[in-house]
Structure formats: C-alpha cells, structure tokens
C-alpha positions as CSV (number, residue, x, y, z in Angstrom):
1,X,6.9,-36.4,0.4
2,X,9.0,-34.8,3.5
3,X,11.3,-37.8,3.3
4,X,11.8,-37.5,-0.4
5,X,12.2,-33.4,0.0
6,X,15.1,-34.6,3.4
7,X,16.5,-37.0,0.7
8,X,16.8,-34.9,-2.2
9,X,18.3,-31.9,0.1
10,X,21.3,-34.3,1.1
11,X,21.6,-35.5,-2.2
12,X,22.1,-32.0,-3.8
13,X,25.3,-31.4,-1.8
14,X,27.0,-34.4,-3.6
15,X,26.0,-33.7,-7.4
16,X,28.9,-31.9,-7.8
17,X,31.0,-34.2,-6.7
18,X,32.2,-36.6,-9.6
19,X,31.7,-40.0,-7.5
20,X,28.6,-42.6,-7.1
21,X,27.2,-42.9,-3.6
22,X,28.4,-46.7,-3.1
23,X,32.3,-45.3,-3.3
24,X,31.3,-43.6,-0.4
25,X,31.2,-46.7,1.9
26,X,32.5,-50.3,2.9
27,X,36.2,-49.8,2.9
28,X,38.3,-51.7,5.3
29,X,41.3,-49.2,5.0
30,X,40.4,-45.8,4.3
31,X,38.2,-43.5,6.6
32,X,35.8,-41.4,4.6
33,X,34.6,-37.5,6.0
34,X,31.7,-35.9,3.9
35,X,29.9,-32.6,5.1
36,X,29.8,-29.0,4.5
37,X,32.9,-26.5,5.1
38,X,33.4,-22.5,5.0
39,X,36.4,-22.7,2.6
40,X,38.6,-25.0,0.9
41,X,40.5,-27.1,3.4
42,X,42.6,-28.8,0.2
43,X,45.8,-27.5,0.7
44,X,45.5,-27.9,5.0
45,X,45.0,-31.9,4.4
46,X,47.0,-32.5,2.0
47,X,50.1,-31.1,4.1
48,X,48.4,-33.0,7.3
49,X,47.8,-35.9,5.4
50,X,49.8,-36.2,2.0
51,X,48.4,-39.4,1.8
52,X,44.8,-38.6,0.8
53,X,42.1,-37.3,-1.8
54,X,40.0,-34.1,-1.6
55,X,37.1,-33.5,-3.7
56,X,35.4,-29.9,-3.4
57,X,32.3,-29.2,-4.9
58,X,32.0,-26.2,-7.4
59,X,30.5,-24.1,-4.9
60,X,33.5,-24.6,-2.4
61,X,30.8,-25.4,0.2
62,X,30.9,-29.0,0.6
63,X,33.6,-31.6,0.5
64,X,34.5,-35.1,0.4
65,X,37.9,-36.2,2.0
66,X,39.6,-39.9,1.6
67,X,42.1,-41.1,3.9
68,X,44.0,-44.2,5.8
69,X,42.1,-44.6,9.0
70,X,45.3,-44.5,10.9
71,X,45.5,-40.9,10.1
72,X,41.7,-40.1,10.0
73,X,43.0,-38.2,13.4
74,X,45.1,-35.6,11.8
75,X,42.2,-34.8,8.8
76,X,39.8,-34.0,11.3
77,X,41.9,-31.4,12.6
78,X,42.4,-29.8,9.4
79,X,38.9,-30.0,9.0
80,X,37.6,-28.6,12.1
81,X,39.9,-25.9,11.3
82,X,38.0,-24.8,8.3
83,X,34.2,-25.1,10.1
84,X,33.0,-28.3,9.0
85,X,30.2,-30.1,9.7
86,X,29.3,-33.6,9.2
87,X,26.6,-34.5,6.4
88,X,27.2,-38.7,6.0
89,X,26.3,-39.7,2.2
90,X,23.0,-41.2,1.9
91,X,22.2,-45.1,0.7
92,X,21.5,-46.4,-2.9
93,X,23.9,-46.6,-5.6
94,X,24.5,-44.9,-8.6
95,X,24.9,-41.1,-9.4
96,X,23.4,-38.6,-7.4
97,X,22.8,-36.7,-10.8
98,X,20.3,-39.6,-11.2
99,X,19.0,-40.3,-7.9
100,X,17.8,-36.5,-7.6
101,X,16.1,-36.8,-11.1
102,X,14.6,-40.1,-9.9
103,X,13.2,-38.3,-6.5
104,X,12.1,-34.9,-8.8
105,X,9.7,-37.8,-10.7
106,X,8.5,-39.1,-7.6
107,X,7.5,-36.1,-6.0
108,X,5.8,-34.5,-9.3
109,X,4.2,-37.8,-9.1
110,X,3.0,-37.5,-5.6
111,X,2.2,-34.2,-6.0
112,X,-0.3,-34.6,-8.9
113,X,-2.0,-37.5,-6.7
114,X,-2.2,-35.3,-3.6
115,X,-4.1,-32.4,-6.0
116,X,-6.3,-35.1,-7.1
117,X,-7.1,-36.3,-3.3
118,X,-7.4,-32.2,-2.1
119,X,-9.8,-31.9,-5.1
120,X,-11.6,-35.1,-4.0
121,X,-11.6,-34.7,-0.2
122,X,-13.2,-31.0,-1.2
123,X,-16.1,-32.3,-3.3
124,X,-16.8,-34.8,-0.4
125,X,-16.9,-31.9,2.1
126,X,-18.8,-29.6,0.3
127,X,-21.4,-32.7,-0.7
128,X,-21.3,-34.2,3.1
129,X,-20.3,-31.0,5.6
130,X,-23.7,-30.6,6.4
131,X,-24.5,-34.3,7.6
132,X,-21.6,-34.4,8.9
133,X,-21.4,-31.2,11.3
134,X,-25.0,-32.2,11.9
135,X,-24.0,-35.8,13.3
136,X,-21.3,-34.5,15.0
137,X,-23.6,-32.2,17.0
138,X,-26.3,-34.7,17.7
139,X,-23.3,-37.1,19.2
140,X,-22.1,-34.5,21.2
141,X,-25.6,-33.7,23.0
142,X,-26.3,-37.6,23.4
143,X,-22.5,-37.6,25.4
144,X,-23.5,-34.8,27.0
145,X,-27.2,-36.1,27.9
146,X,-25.6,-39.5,29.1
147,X,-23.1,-37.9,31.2
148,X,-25.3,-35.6,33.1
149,X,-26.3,-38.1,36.0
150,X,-22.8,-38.4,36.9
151,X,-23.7,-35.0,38.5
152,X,-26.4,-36.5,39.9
153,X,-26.7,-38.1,43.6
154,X,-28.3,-41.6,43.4
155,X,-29.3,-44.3,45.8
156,X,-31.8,-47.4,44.9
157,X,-35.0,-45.6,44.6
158,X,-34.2,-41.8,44.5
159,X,-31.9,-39.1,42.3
160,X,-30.9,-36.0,44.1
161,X,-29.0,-32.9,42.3
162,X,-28.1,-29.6,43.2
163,X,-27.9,-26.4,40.6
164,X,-27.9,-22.8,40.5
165,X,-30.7,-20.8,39.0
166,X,-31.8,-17.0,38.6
167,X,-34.2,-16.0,40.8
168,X,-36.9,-14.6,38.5
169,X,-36.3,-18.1,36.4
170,X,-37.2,-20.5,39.6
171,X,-41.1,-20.5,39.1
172,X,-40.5,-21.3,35.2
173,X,-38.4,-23.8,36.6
174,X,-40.6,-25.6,39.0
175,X,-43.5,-26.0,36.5
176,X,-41.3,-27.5,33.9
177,X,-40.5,-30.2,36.0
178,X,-43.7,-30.4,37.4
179,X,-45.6,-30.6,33.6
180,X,-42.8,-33.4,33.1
181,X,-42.9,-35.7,36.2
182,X,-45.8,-34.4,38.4
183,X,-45.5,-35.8,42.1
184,X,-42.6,-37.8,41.5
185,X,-40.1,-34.9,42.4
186,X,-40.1,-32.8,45.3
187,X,-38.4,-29.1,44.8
188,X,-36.5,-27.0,47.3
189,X,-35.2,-24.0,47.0
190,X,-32.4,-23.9,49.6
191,X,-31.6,-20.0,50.0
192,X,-32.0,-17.3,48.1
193,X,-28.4,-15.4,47.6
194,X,-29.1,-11.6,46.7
195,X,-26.1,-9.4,46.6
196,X,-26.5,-7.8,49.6
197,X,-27.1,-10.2,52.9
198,X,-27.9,-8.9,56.3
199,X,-25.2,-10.5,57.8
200,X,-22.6,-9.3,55.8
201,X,-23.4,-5.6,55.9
202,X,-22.1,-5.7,60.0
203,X,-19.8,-2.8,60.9
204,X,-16.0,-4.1,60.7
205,X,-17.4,-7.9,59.9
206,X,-15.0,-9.1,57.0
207,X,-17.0,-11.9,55.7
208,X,-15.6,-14.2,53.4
209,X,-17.7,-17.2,52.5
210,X,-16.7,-19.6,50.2
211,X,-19.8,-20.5,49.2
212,X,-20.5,-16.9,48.2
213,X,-17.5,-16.6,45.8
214,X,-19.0,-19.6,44.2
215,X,-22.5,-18.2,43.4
216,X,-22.2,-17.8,39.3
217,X,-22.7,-14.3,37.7
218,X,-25.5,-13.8,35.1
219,X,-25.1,-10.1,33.9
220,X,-28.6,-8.5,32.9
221,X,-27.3,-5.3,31.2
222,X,-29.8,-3.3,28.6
223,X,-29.5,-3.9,24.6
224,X,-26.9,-1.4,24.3
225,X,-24.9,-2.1,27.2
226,X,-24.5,-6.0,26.0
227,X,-22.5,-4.6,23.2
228,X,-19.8,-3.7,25.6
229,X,-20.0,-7.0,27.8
230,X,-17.4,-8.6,26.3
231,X,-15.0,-4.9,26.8
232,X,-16.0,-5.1,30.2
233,X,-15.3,-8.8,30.4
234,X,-11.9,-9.2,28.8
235,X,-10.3,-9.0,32.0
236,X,-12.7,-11.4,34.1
237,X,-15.9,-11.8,35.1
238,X,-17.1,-9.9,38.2
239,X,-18.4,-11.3,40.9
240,X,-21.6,-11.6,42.7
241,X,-21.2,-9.1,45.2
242,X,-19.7,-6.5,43.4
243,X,-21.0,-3.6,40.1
244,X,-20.6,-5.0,36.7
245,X,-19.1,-2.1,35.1
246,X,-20.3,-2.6,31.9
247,X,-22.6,0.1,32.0
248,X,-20.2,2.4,33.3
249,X,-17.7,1.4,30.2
250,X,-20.8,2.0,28.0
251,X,-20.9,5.5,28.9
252,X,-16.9,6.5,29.3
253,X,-15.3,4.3,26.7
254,X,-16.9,6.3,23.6
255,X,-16.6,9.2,25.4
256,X,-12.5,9.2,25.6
257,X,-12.4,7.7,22.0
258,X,-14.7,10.8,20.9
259,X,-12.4,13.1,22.8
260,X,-8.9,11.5,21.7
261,X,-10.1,12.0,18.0
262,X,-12.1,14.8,18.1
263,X,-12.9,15.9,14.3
264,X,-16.2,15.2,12.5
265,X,-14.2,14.4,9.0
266,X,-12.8,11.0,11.3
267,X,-16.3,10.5,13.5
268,X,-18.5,10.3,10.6
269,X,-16.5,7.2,8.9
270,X,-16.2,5.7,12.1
271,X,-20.0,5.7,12.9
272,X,-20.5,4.4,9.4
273,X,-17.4,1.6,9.8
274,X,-18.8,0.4,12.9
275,X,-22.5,0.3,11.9
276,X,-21.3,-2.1,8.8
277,X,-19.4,-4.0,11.7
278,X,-22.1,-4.6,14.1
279,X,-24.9,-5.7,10.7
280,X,-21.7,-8.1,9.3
281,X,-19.7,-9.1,11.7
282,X,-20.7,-12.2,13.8
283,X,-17.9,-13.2,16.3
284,X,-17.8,-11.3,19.7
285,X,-14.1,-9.8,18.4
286,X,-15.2,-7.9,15.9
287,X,-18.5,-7.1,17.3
288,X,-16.4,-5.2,20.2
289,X,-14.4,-3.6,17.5
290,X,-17.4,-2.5,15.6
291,X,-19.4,-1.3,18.8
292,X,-16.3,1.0,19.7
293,X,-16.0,2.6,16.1
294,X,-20.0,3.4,16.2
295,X,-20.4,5.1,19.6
296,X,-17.1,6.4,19.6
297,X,-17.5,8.2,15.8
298,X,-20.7,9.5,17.5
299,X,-18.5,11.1,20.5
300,X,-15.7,11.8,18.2
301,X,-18.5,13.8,15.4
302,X,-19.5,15.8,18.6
303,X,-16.7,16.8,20.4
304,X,-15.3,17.6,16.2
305,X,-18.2,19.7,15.5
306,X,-18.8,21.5,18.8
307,X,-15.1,21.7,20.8
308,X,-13.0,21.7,18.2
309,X,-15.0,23.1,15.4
310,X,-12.9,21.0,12.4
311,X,-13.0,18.4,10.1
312,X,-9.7,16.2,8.9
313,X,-7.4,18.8,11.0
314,X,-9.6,21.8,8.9
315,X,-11.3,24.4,10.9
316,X,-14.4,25.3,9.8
317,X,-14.0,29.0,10.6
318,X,-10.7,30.7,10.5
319,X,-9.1,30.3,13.7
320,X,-5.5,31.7,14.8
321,X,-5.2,32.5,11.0
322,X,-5.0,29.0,9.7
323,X,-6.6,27.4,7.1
324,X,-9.9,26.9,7.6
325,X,-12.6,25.5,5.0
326,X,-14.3,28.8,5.3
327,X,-11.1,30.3,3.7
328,X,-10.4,27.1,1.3
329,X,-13.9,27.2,-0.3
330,X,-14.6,30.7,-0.4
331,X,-17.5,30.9,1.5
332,X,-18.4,31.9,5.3
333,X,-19.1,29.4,8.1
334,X,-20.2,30.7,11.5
335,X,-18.1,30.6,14.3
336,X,-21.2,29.7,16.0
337,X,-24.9,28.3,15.2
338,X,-28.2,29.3,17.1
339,X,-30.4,26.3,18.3
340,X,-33.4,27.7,19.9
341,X,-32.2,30.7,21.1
342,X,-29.0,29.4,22.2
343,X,-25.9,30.2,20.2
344,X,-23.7,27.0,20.3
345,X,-20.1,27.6,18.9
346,X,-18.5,25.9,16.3
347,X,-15.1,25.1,17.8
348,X,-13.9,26.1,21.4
349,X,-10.7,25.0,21.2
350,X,-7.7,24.5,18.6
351,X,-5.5,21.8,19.3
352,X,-2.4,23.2,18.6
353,X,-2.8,26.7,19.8
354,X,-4.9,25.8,23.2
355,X,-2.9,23.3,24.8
356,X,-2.8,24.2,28.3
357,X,-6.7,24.4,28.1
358,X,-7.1,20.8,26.8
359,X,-4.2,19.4,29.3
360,X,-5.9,21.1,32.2
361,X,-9.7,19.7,30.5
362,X,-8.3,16.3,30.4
363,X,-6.9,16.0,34.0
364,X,-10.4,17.4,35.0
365,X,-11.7,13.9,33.2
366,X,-9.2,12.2,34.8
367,X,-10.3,13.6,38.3
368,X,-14.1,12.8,37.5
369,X,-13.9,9.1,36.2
370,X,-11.4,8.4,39.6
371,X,-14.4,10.2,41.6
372,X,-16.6,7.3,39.8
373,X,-14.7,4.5,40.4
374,X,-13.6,5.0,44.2
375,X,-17.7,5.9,44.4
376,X,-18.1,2.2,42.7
377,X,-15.8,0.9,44.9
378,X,-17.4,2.4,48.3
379,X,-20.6,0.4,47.1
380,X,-18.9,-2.6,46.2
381,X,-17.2,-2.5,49.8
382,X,-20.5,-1.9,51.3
383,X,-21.9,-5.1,50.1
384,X,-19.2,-7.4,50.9
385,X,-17.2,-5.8,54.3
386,X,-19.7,-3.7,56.0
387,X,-20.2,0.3,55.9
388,X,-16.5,0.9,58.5
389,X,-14.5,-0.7,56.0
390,X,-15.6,0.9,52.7
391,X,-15.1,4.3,55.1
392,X,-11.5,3.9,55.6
393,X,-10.7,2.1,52.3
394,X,-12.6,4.5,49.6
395,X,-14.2,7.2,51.4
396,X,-10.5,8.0,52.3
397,X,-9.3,8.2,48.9
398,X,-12.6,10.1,47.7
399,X,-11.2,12.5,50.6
400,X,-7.5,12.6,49.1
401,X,-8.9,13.0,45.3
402,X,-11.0,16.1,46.4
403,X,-8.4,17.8,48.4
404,X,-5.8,17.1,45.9
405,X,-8.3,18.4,43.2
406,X,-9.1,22.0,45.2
407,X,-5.2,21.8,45.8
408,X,-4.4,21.8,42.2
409,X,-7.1,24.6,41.4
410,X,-5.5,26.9,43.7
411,X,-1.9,26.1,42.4
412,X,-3.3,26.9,38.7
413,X,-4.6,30.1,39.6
414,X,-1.2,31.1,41.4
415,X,1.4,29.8,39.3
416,X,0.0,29.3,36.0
417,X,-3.1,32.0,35.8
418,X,-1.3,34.4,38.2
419,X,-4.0,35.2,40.2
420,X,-3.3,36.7,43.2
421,X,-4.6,34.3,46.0
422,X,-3.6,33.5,49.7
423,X,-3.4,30.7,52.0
424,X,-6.5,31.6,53.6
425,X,-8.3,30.7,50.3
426,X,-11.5,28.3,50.6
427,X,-9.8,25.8,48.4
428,X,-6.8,25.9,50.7
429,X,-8.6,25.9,53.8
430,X,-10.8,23.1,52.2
431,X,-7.9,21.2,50.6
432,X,-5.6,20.4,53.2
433,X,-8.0,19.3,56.2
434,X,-9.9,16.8,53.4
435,X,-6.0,15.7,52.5
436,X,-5.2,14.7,56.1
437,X,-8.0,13.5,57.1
438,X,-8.0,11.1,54.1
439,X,-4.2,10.2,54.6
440,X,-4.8,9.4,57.9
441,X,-8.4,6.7,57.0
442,X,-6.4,5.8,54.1
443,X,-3.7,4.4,56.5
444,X,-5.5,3.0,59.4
445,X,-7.4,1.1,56.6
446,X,-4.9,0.0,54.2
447,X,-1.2,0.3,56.6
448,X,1.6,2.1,55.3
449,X,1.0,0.2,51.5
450,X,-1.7,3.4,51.5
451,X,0.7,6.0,51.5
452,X,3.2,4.0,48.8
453,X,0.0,4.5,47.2
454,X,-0.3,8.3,47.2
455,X,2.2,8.6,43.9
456,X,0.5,6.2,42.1
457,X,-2.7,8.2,42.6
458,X,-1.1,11.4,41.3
459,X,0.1,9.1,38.4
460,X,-3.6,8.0,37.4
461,X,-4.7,11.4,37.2
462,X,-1.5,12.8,34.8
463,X,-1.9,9.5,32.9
464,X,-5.3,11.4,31.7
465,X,-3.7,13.7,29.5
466,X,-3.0,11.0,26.9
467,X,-6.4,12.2,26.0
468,X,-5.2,15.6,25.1
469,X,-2.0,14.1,23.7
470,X,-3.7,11.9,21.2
471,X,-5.5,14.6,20.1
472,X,-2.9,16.9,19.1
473,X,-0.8,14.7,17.9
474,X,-3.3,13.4,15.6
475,X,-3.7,17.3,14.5
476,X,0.1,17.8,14.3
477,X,-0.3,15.1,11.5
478,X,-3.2,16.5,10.1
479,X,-1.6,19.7,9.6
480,X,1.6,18.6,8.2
481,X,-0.6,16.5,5.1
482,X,-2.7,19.0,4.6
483,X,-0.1,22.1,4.2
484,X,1.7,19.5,1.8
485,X,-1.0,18.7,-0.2
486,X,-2.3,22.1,-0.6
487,X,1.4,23.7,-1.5
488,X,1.6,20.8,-4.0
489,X,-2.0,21.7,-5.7
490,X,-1.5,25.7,-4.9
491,X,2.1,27.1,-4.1
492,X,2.3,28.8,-1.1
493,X,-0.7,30.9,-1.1
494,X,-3.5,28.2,0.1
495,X,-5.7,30.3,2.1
496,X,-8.3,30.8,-1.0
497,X,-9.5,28.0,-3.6
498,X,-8.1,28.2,-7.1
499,X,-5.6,31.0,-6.4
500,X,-3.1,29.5,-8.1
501,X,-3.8,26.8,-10.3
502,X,-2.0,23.7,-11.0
503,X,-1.8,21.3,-13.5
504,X,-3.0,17.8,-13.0
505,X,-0.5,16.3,-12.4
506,X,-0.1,18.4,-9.2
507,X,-3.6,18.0,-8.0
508,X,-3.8,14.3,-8.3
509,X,-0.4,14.1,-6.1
510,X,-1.9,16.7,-4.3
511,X,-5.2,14.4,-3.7
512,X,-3.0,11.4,-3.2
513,X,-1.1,13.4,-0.3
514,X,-4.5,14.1,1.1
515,X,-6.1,11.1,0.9
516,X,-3.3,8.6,1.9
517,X,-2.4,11.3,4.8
518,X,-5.4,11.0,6.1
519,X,-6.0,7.4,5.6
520,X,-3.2,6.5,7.6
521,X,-4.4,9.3,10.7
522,X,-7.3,7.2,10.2
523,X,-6.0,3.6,10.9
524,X,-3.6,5.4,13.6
525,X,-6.7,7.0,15.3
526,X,-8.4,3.5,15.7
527,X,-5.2,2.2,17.2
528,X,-4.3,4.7,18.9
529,X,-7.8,6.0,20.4
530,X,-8.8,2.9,21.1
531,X,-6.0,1.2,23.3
532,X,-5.7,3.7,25.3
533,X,-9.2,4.2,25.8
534,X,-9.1,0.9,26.7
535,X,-6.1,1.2,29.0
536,X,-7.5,4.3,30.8
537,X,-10.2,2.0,32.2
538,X,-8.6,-1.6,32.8
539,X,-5.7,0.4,34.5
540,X,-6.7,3.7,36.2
541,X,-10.9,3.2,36.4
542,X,-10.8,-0.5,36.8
543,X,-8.5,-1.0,40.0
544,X,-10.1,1.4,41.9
545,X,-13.0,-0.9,42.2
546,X,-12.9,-3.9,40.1
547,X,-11.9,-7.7,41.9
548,X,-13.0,-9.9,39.6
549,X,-12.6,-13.3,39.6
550,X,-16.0,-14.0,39.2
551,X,-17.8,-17.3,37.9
552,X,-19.7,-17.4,35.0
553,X,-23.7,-18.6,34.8
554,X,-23.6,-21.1,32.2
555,X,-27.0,-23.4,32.4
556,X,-27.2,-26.8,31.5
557,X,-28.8,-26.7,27.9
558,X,-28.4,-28.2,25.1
559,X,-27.0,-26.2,22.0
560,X,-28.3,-26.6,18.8
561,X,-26.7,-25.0,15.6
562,X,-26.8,-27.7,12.7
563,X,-30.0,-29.6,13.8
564,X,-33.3,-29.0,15.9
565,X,-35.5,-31.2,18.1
566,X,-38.8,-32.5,17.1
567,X,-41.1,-34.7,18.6
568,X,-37.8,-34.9,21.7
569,X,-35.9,-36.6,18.5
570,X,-32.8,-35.1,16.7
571,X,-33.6,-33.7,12.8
C-alpha cells in the first residue's frame, strides 16, 4: 500500500500534462527534465533554447521540458533559475489519468482486504489473548528458571551461589531450603551489613567500600508512606547507608500543596479526585498523582478553612470589605468557631491584603524544612564518614541557617516593623558568632566551594515564597472570575443576593463565568501546586542530604500474572 500511495503521489504531478509516460523516455537526441518549479520558466527556455517544448501543468507547479541534448546545458540554467527540482517520470505506459485510476482500485482493494484481516486478527486475539499471554509467561519463567545456574558456581560434585537477603528473611530462608534438600546443602551467612558499622563511625575515617555501595536497598516504609515511594524514588534509589526520605516527603509534600492552594471550595474536590484515583487507578503514575490530590486536598481544606477562612477565592466572613459568602447569601458566618473552649478563627489571613505576612510565613517554612534536611544530612554523614566530618559539613550549615535566621528577625523588626532595636540585641549578639563560626567549619570542611555556596543558600530560602506566590496568584484569579460573574448576574452591587436581578440569560453566563473560571484555577492549581511542591523538595530539601545512587532489592522470584503453580506445574 506505501508503494502504491509513493506511486500515485508522483503520478498526480503529471495528469495534467497532456503526454503518456512512455514519451517521457528512450530518445537518442533529445534530453528530457521533469520536476516541480516556483513559476513558469516558458518564456526563460525558450529564449535559452528556441529549440525546445515546454509543457506546464494547470497549476503552474510542475513542468516538463524537451530539448537537443547538446543544449540540455543552457535549459538547466533557466531552470535552476526558476527553483526547480527534479521529479523523473515513473515506469509503465499509457496515461497517467489512467494509471492513477488503476492505483485508486488497487488501494480500495487492499484496503477492504486489510479491514477484513484487522477484523480477523481481532476475533483471534480476543478468542486466544488469554492462552496466549499465559504461554508467553510460562516460557518466560522456564528461560528464566534455566538460566539461573549460570549464576551459579559449579564444579563436579558441588553448586555454590552467593545472594543478598533481608535480615529478618534469613531464618525463613534457611528452612526453606532445608524442608527442600535437608543435609545436602550447607548455609552461611557471611556478614551481616546493618547501616551503621563500627568501623565506619571512626572520627575523620572516610570509608568508602565498594562492597558497601553494592549492598541493595529494600525500603520498609508504613502503608501510607508506600504511597509516596515512588515521589521519593523518581530521582533514584537511596542507598544503604543513608534516610529514605520518603517519610519525610510524606509529611511536607501535602503540606506545601495544602498551603499553595489554600481554599476548602479546591481541597474538597481534590480529596475526593484523588480518593477515586487511588480505588481506580493501577499504574504507579497515576497512583502518585492520585496520592498527592488526596493528602494535599486534606492540607489544602485545612489551611482554606482555618488560615484563610474562604472557599473558591470567597471569604466566608467579610473581610477588608470584600465579598464574602456571609454577605452573598444573606446570612452570618463567624469569624471564628469554639471547639472545646477554644475559639479557632475562621480565616487569619487574606491573600491579597496580607502579603507581607504570608511572604515572611513562607520563608519561615523555608527556614524549617532546610533545618530538616541539613539535620537528615548530619545523620546520614554520621553513618558513612564518622561524627568530625558530619560536624564540619552540616553542623556548619545548621550554624549558618540559625544565624542567618535570628539575622533576618532582627532586620524585620528594624526596617520593615520599625521597632526600635540595637546591636546589642540577643539575636544580634546570637546571630553573628553562630554565622562565623559556621563560615569558618563550613570552609575547613568543604574549601572555598563552601562559601560559593553561601548565595545559593540564601537562594533556597527566597525560593520558599513560591508558596505564598502560588497562593495569591491563584486568588488574583479567583477574584477577577468571581467579580465578573457576579456583575454579569447582578450589576455592580454584588455584596447581597438577589439585589438586582437578572434575566436568565445573564445568570447562566454568569454561572458559566463561574464555573469555567474556576475549573481552569482548578486544573492550574494541580499543575501549578504540585510541581513546585515537587521542586521545593528534589531541589532545595533533597540536596541538602540526599546521594542516591542506590541499588534496588529485587529477589529472585518468579512472577506470575496470567497463570499459577500447582502441584510445582504451570496452569
């Protein structure tokens, strides 16, 4: 069929030339050029060559040019002249009026037989998919079975194999074996690698063994956590001697998605969305997806309902004399709600009249999951170089994020708050000792790389306030749909329900406004919330403590998905 599509694509070009194919060819005397052009080159070859015929087709695109071949030289010129390019006239003879007809049968032809085969091929799948996936499975395990003593150490009378296994999995191990061979195999368990060995924990001993970067991982993480291993794992597995962070992602990744969205009208769809995810989905993609939109529409319901006291960019009290739902529905909601004595309120902050508050919250954040990470990374340190080196590697930084923390505290109060303060404030006297001291660790540890460093560090911490940003600018949208819809459903007068009626017409563009608005903030929010969620950890959190490079436990087993085992046979 692709040959007969090529042929009939060079035979189009000539249709509209009045000649058969077979005049194209075979002349002793006369040079032939047939391809396409930009414009009509008639008048250019004729005065080259007076000597010769040009036939254009009736689109002007494509042109077929007859001369002596003693002046084929001086045609070519003109022709180049005019952009063209070189299409040589197929075989066959006859018109290529008919020969496209001819190929138009063929392919309908063809065509009707490869329905009939796809229709065929189909039935045959859906009636043999089964036996089929099944047989390709059992093959696969009887390759894999067969193959598995070439990992095996032989001589004449003995097999000898080495192999990684869990710890708490040995004893489970030893009595299968046993159950299956008795005293025919002797067992030895080598050495047992834990995380943390003696000899590695030696002041100012950098240990690297190449055998311990070889140990495989096997992460044991709680039901939850598993949810987030393959978050956690996108970059790379860790290694043995270091934190899986998955548990720490568990806890901050929701967190910042719940912050960056921040309104119970969004969290509540989200928890739902993701909840559908995590019963449908199957595949470890959407699973992640779905795990994200759950716990962070749990974060983002809280921090909505709590901090920022709204629902789809709507107070629920009046606030700062916008519209609130209070005022839209005519009825009064609490600025705050007592829960056992306590009064909780119901919205601490506006996005778009407390800014400063939120930036300076979110750098706060920032400075708290740093603090985690470089106290990760102190551990991590620990395990693998010995108690000196995680010192003057993290323990420096911890020294230079506190300092720089108490510094920025004091430098609020006096330029932004205008307190009146003095260098002999705590925080000062506090600050620059812990900012020193850390500068000067920091570079015995690391060189001068460690105070290249010091920017970038400064950079993490601002790079927090994308969770502020997020947030208002998903309520700058909010507010412009909203204050549309409701001037298209009520004029300008919006603050109380029904003030000024409008036709229906108005309220369903009104609703559509709304709805489409809000849909989009939606499918923005997930984006939006979510990569940089995402980002916040892989790039900020993550390097602060994270290697990687680890090796994946994957045991020898067979796995079965189309058949199961019976009686040690294949079913």
């Amino acid at each position: 069929m692709n040959e007969l599509e090529a042929e009939k694509a060079v035979l189009m070009n000539f249709m509209s030339i009045p000649l058969d194919l077979e005049l194209y060819r075979d002349y002793d005397s006369l040079k032939v050029f047939t391809g396409k052009v930009r414009a009509d080159p008639s008048a250019a070859i004729r005065a080259a060559v007076p000597k010769s015929e040009v036939f254009l087709s009736t689109d002007g695109g494509f042109v077929a040019v007859f001369v002596a071949k003693e002046a084929a030289d001086e045609a070519q010129k003109a022709l180049v002249q005019f952009g063209y390019t070189e299409m040589a006239a197929p075989g066959g003879k006859g018109s290529p009026q008919k020969l496209v007809a001819r190929a138009d049968e063929e392919l309908s032809t063809l065509k009707g037989g490869l329905e009939d085969a796809v229709k065929k091929l189909e039935g045959l799948r859906e009636k043999h998919a089964a036996f089929v996936k099944a047989a390709d499975e059992h093959l696969s395990i009887i390759v894999e079975k067969a193959e598995t003593p070439l990992r095996v150490g032989t001589t004449d009378y003995t097999f000898a194999m080495d192999a990684w296994v869990p710890t708490a999995d040995m004893p489970k191990v030893e009595k299968a074996i046993a159950e299956k061979l008795g005293g025919r195999v002797h067992i030895e368990s080598l050495e047992v690698m834990s995380r943390r060995e003696p000899h590695e924990a030696h002041e100012g001993e950098v240990h690297h063994d190449a055998k311990v970067e070889e140990i495989p991982v096997k992460l044991e993480n709680s039901k939850t956590a598993k949810k987030f291993e393959f978050m956690a794992g996108m970059l790379s597995t860790p290694k043995y001697r270091e934190l899986d962070p998955t548990s720490a992602m568990m806890i901050t990744l929701p967190i910042f998605f719940g912050l960056m969205v921040g309104d119970l009208g969004y969290g509540i769809p989200f928890m739902l969305l993701g909840l559908i995810g995590l019963k449908k989905c199957v595949s470890d993609e959407w699973r992640t997806i779905s795990t994200l939109l759950f716990f962070g529409g749990i974060w983002a319901s809280i921090f909505g309902l709590f901090m920022y006291g709204e629902a789809y960019g709507i107070h629920f009290a009046e606030q700062h004399h916008d519209m609130s739902w209070s005022s839209l529905l005519g009825v009064h909601l609490p600025h705050e709600i007592a829960i056992g004595g306590f009064e909780i309120p119901l919205g601490i902050y506006s996005k778009l009249h407390n800014v400063k508050e939120i930036l300076y919250l979110s750098i706060w954040v920032g400075i708290a999951h740093l603090f985690i990470g470089f106290c990760i990374g102190f551990y991590n340190k620990t395990i693998r170089y010995g108690i000196k080196h995680a010192i003057v590697e993290k323990i420096s930084w911890l020294m230079i994020l506190i300092g720089g923390a108490l510094l920025l505290l004091f430098l609020v109060d006096a330029m932004i708050r205008g307190v009146e303060v003095s260098l002999t404030d705590i925080r000062m006297l506090v600050a620059i000792p812990l900012l020193l001291v850390g500068v000067i660790m920091a570079y015995t540890g690391e060189g001068a790389g460690a105070i290249l460093e010091l920017p970038g560090l400064m950079g993490n911490i601002i790079s927090y306030t994308r969770l502020a940003a997020i947030g208002m600018s998903k309520a700058g949208l909010a507010l412009a749909f909203n204050t549309i819809a409701f001037e298209v459903m009520w004029g300008h007068d919006f603050h109380v329900l029904g003030s000024n009626s409008g036709d229906a017409v108005m309220l369903i563009a009104a609703l559509g406004i709304f709805l489409i608005g809000h849909l989009t903030i939606f499918v923005l929010a997930i984006i939006s919330a979510g990569l940089h969620s995402l980002r916040l950890h892989y790039v900020e959190f993550f390097m602060k403590f994270y290697e990687g490079g680890g090796v994946e436990f994957k045991p020898l087993k067979v796995i079965r998905k189309y058949t199961k085992e019976k009686n040690g046979v294949s079913e």
